[in-house]
C-alpha positions as CSV (number, residue, x, y, z in Angstrom):
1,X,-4.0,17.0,38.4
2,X,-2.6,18.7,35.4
3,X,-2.1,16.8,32.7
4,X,1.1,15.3,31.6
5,X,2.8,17.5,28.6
6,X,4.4,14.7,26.1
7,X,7.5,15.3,24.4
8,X,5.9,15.5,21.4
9,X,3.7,18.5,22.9
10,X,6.5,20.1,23.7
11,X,8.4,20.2,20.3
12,X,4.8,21.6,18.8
13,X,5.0,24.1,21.2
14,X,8.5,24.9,21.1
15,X,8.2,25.3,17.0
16,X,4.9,27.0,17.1
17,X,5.8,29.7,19.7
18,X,9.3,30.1,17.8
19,X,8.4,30.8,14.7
20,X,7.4,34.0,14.2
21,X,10.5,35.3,15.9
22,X,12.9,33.3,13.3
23,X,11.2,34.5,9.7
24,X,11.5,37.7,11.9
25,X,15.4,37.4,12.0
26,X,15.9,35.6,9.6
27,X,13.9,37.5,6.8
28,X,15.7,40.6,7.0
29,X,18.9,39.4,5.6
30,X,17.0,37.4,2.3
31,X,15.3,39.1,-0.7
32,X,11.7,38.2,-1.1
33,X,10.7,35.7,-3.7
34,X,10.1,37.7,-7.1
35,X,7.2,37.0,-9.7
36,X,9.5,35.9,-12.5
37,X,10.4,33.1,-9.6
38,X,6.7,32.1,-8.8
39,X,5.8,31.9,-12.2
40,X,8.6,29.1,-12.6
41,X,6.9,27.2,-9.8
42,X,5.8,24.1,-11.9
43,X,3.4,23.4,-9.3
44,X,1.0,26.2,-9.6
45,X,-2.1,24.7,-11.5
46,X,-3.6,26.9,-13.8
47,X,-7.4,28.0,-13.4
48,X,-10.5,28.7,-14.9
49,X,-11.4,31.4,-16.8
50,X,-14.5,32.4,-14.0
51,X,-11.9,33.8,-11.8
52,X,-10.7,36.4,-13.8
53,X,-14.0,38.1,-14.0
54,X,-15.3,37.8,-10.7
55,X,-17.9,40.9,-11.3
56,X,-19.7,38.0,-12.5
57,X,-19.4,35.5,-10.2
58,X,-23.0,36.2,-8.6
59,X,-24.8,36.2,-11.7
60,X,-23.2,32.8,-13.2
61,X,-23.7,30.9,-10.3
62,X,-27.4,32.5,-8.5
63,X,-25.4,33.2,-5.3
64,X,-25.4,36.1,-3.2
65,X,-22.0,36.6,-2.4
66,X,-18.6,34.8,-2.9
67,X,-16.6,32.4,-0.9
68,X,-13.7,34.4,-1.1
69,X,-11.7,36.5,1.6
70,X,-12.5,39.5,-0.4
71,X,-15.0,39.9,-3.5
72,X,-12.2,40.9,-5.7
73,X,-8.5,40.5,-6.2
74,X,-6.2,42.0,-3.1
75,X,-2.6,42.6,-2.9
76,X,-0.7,40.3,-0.8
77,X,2.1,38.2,-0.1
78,X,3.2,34.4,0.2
79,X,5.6,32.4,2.4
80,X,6.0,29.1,1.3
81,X,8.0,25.5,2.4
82,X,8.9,27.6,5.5
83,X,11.1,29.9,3.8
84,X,11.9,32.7,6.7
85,X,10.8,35.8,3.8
86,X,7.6,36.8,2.1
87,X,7.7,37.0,-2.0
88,X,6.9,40.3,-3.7
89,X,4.0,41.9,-3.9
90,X,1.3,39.9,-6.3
91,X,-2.8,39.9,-6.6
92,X,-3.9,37.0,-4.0
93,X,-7.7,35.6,-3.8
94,X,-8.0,32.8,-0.4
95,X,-11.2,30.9,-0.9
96,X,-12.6,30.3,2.4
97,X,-15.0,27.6,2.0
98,X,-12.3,25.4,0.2
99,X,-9.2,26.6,1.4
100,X,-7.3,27.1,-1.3
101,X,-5.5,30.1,-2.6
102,X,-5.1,31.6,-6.3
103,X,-2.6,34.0,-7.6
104,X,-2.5,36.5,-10.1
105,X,0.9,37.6,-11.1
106,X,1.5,41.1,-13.0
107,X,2.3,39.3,-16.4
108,X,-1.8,38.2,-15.9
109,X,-1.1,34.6,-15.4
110,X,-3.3,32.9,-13.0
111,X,-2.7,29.9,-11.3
112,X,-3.7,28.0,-8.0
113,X,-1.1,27.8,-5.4
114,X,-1.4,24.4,-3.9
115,X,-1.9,24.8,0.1
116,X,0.6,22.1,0.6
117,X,3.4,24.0,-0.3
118,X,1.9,27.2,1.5
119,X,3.1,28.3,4.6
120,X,1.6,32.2,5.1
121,X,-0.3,34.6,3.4
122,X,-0.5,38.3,4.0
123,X,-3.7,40.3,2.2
124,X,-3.9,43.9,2.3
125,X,-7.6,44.8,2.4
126,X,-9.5,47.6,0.4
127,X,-9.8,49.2,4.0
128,X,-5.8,49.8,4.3
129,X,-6.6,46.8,6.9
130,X,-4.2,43.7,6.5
131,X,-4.9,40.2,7.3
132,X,-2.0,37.5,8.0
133,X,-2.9,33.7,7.6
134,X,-0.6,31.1,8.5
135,X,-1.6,27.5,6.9
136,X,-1.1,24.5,9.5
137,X,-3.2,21.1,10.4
138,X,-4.7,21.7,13.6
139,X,-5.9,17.9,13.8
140,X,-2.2,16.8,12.5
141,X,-0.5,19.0,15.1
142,X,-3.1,18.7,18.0
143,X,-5.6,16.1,17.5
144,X,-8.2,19.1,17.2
145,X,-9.7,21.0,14.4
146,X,-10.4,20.6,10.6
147,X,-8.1,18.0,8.7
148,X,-6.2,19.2,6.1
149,X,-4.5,22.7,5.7
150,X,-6.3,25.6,6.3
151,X,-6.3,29.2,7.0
152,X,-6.0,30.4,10.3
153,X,-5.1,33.5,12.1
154,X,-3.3,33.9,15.1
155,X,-5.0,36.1,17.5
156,X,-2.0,35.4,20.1
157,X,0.9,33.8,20.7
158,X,3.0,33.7,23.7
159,X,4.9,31.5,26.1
160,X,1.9,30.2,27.6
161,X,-1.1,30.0,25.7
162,X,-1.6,30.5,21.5
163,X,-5.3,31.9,20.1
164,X,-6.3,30.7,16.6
165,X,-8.8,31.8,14.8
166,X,-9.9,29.6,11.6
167,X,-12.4,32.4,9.5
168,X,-14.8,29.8,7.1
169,X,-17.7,31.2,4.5
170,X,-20.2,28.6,3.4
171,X,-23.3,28.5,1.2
172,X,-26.3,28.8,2.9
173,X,-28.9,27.1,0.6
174,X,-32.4,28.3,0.1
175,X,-35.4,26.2,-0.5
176,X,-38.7,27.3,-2.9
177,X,-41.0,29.3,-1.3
178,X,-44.6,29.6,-2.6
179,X,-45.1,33.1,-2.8
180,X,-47.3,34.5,-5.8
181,X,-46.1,31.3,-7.4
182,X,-42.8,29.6,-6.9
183,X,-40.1,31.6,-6.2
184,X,-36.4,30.7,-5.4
185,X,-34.8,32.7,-3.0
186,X,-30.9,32.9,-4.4
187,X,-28.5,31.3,-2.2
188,X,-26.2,32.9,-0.1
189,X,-22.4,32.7,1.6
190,X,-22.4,33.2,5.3
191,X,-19.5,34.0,7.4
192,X,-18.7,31.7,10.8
193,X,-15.7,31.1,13.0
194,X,-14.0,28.6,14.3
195,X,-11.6,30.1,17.9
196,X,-8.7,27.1,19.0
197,X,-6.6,27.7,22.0
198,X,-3.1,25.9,23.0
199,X,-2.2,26.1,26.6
200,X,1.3,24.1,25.9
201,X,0.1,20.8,26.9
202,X,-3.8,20.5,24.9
203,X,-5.5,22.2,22.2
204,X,-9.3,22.8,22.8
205,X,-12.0,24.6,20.7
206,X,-13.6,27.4,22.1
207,X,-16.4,30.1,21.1
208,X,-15.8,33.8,21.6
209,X,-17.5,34.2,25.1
210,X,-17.2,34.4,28.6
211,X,-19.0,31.0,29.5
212,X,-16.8,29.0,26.9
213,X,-13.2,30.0,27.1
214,X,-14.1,29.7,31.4
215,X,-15.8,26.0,30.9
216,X,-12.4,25.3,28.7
217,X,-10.1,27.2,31.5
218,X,-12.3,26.4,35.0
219,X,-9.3,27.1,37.2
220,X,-8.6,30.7,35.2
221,X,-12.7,31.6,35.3
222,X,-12.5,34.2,38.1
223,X,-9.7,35.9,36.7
224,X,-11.0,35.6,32.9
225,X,-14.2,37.6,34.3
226,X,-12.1,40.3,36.1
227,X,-9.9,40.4,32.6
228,X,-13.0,41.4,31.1
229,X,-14.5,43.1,33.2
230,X,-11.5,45.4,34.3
231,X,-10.2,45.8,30.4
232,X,-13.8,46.5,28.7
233,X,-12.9,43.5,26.2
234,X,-15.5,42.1,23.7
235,X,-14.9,39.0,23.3
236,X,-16.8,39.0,20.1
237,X,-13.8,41.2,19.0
238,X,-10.8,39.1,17.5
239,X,-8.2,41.5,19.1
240,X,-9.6,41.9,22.2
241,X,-9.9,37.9,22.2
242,X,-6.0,37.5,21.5
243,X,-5.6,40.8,24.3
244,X,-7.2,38.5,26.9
245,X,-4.9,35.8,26.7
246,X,-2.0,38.0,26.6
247,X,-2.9,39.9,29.6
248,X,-3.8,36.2,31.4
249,X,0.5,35.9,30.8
250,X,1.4,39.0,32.6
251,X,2.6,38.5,35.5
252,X,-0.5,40.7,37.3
253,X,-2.7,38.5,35.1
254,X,-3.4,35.8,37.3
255,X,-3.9,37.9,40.9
């Protein structure tokens, strides 16, 4: 038997899948938030100085590595207290491991922009690639997930089913080695995932592969393989992870 979708599910849902669609509409008529207007924001905390030189950062602290989105500064954009527009272009740093975001605006003032008050982030890569964040509590919304607010991307989102994929970097430690003496291997940040999926009534974590999502979807299994199968999708592959779940939605999806 299916299980029974709460009214509270529903709202989730009903916001979640609605969302996009308003700032959509409803950003086109507002200007976006200018720098001279962040830099009012009495709420940005000002940083250390170790961010501004991050060609460093390695050598101060014997890592390999940085826990940030990028290992430098990257153009990007904010949404904040679910204002429907982006602000203006400014220098944006996400740091992965502790989820939080820091700002550098053009006058050089930086600042930490407190995750609370963060809604979305857009980061346009040295690659010409951009990546688009939206901040939400999985475990406050669903019951699943990290607590607090963190970065996640949406991989899909549609009327039946929403892919989220929360990106982390952590600091793999290394221990002494004897080798010619004792030597001490620098430490290192690692990349992992975290993949949720919301099927309008539960949230339930998954792993990028055939035998998870079809243990977390039994009844879809058959038709998850033939997805794959038919569409050459790597699951392994973010977009083809959000394609699957939007072709499980067509109507020819579920035959």
């Amino acid at each position: 038997m299916p299980a029974k979708t709460t009214p509270k599910l529903l709202l989730i849902a009903l916001c979640l899948f609605s969302f996009t669609a308003f700032a959509q509409v409803s950003g086109a008529a507002d200007p976006s938030l200018s720098q001279e207007a962040i830099s009012s924001f009495s709420f940005i905390r000002p940083t250390g100085p170790t961010l501004d030189n991050l060609a460093d950062y390695g050598k101060i602290n014997r890592t390999e590595g940085t826990p940030f989105l990028y290992e430098d500064w990257a153009p990007g954009r904010i949404r904040f207290e679910g204002q429907p527009n982006f602000s203006e272009i400014l220098d944006v740093l996400p740091d992965l491991e502790s989820n939080l975001l820091y700002i550098r605006l053009s006058s050089g003032y930086i600042g930490e922009f407190p995750m609370e008050r963060l809604d979305a982030l857009e980061v346009y890569g040295p690659d010409q690639d951009t990546v688009a964040f939206e901040v939400q509590n999985l475990q406050e919304l669903f019951g699943e997930g990290g607590y607090g607010r963190h970065f996640y991307q949406i991989l899909h989102r549609g009327s039946r089913y929403m892919v989220f994929h929360h990106p982390i970097k952590y600091l793999r430690r290394e221990e002494y080695v004897e080798n010619l003496g004792m030597v001490r291997r620098p430490d290192k940040y690692m990349d992992r995932s975290e993949y949720f999926i919301f099927d309008g009534t539960r949230m339930v974590e998954v792993k990028n592969s055939l035998r998870s999502i079809s243990k977390a979807f039994p009844r879809n299994a058959a038709t998850i393989k033939r997805l794959i199968r038919s569409h050459d999708l790597d699951l392994s592959n973010d977009e083809d992870l959000g394609r699957l779940f939007a072709l499980l939605e067509e109507p020819t999806g579920n035959r």
